[in-house]
C-alpha positions in Angstrom: 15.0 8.8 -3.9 15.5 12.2 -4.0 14.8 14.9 -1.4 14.8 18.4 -1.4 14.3 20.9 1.6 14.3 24.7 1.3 15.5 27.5 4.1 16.3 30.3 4.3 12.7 31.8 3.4 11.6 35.0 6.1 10.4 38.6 5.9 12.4 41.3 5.0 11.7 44.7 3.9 11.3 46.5 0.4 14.7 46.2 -1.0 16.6 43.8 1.0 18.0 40.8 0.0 17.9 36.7 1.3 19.7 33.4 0.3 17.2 30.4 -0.2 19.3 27.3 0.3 17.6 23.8 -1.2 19.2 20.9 0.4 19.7 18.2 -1.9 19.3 14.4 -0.9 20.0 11.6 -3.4 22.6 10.8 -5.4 23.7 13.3 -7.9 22.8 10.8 -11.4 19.4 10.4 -9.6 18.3 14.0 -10.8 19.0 16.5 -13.8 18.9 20.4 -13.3 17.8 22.1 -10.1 15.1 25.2 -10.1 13.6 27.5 -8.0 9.8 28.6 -8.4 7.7 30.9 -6.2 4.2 30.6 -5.7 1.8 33.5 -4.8 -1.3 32.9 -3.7 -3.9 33.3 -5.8 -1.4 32.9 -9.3 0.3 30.3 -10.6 3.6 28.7 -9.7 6.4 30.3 -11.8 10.3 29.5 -12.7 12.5 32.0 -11.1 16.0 30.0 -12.4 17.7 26.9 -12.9 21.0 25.1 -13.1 21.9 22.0 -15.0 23.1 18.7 -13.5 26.9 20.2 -14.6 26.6 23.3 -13.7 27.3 25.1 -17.1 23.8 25.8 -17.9 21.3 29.2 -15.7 19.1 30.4 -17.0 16.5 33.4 -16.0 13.2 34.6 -17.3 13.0 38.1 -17.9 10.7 38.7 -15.1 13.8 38.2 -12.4 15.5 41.3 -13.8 18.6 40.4 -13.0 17.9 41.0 -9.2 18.1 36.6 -8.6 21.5 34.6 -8.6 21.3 30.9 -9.0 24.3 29.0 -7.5 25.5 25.7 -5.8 28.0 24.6 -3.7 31.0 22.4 -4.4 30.1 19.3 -3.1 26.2 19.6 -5.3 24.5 19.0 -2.0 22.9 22.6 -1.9 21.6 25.1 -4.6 21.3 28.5 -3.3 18.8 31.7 -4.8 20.2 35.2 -3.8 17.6 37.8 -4.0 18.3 41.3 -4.4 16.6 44.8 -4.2 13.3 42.5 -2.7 9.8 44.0 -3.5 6.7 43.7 -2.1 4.9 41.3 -5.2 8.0 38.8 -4.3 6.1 38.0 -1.5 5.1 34.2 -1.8 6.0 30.5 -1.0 9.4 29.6 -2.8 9.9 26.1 -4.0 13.1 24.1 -5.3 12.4 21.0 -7.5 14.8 18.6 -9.7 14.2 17.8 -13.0 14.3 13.7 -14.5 17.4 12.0 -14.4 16.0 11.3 -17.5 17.2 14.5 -18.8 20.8 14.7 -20.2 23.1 16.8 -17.9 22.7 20.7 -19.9 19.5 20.5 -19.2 17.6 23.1 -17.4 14.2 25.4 -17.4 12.4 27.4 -16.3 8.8 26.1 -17.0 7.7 23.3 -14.5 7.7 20.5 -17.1 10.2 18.0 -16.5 10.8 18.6 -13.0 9.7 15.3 -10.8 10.8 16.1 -7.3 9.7 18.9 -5.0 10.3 20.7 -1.8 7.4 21.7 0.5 8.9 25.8 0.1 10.0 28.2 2.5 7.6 31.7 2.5 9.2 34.9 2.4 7.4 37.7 2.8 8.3 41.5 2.0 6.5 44.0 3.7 7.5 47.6 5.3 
């Protein structure tokens, strides 16, 4: 089974920056890529990046504008989401998810189809 837990979520004003962290439970086969989504309230829950199962693969819509990093760390236990130059409309409930072992390892998108296993988010807020 695979579990993931986000941090790292806060407020911070108009253009700062913060590093979501999804802690990943399970056994690395168990899961294909990792993304991150953000929900507003109000809208609907959006991809923001993702990484494949071997790392080769990120991928960004054009809405991030360059301003989000997606990374992990060596051991594949955490994916990390730097933000950058934070405005206001970021403001929502982030959310890391894992897509279907099922899925072959250069896999990865940003639409929520194929992921299987969520977190319960982290909010971050940006306000003045």
């Amino acid at each position: 089974q695979v579990q993931l837990v986000e941090s790292g979520g806060g407020l911070v004003h108009p253009g700062g920056s913060l590093r979501l962290s999804c802690g990943i439970t399970g056994i690395t086969w168990d899961y294909s890529a990792i993304g991150w989504f953000r929900q507003a309230p109000g809208k609907e829950r959006e991809g923001l990046a993702c990484i494949s199962n071997n790392g080769r693969v990120t991928k960004y819509p054009d809405s991030v504008e360059a301003r989000f990093t997606i990374s992990r760390s060596n051991d594949n236990k955490t994916v990390y989401l730097q933000m950058n130059s934070l405005k206001p409309e970021d403001t929502a409930t982030y959310y890391c998810a894992a897509g279907s072992a099922l899925r072959d390892s250069n896999w990865c998108a940003n639409s929520l189809d194929g992921y299987v296993y969520w977190g319960r988010g982290t909010q971050v807020s940006v306000s003045s």
